[in-house]
N, C-alpha and C positions, 0 to 999 in steps of 0.2 A: 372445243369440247362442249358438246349441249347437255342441258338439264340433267337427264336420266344419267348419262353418262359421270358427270358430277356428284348426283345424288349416290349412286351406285360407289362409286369412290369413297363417300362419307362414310356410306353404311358400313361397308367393308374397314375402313379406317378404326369407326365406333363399335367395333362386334364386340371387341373384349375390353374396353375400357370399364372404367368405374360404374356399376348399373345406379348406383345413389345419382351419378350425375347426366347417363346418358339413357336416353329412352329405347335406343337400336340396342345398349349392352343389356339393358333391363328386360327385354322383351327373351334377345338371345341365352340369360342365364334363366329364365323361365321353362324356354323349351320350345320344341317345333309346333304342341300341341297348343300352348298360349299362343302362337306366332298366329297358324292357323285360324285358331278360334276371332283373333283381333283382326285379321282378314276379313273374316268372313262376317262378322259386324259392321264392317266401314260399309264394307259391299254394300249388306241391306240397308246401311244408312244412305248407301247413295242409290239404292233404289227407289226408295221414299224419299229424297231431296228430289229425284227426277218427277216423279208422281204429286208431289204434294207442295212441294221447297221453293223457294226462289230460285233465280239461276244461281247467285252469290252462293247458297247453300250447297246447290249441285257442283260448286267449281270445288269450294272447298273439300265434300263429300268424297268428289273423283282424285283430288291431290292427295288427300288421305288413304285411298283404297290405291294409289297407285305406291305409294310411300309406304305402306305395310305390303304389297306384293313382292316388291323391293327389299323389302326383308325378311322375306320368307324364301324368294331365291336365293338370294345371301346364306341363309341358315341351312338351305340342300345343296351348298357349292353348284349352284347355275348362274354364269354371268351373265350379265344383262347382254353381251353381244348374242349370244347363243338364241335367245329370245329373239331378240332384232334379227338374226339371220331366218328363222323360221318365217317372220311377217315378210319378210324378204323371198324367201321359197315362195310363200302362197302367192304376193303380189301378183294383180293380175288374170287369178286365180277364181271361178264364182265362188261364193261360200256355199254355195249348194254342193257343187263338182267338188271342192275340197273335205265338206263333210261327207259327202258319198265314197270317197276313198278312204276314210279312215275304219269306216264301217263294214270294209271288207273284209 
């Protein structure tokens, strides 16, 4: 079992525990809209550690925005395989050629 896959297990384990003790059940009895909004913080935290940070800041930065992604699939019932199959589709794929089919 690698990382994500682990992590993903946690999260899902931690959705509805204690929110006083867990920060996955704390974020989940808040709502999609806190989930969200904490996403999209890390994100630009980890645009500025890319821009301005150490790498140490950037590693951390990107484990954090990948650990609240992780929970905000969680909170729209998307598992993490479903993600991984779609990088799987594209593999191989330009990101060009793949944004130009979405676009149609």
């Amino acid at each position: 079992m690698d990382t994500l896959t682990r992590l993903a297990a946690t999260i899902a384990a931690r959705r509805d525990a204690d929110p006083a003790t867990s920060w996955v059940a704390k974020l989940h009895a808040k709502g999609l809209p806190v989930i969200a909004k904490k996403l999209g913080e890390e994100a630009v935290e980890t645009v500025i550690a890319a821009l301005s940070g150490t790498r140490e800041e950037l590693v951390g930065e990107a484990a954090d925005t990948l650990f609240h992604l992780m929970v905000l699939l969680d909170a729209k019932g998307i598992p993490l395989d479903e993600v991984l199959a779609e990088l799987d589709r594209r593999e191989g794929t330009s990101g060009i050629a793949e944004k130009a089919s979405r676009s149609e």
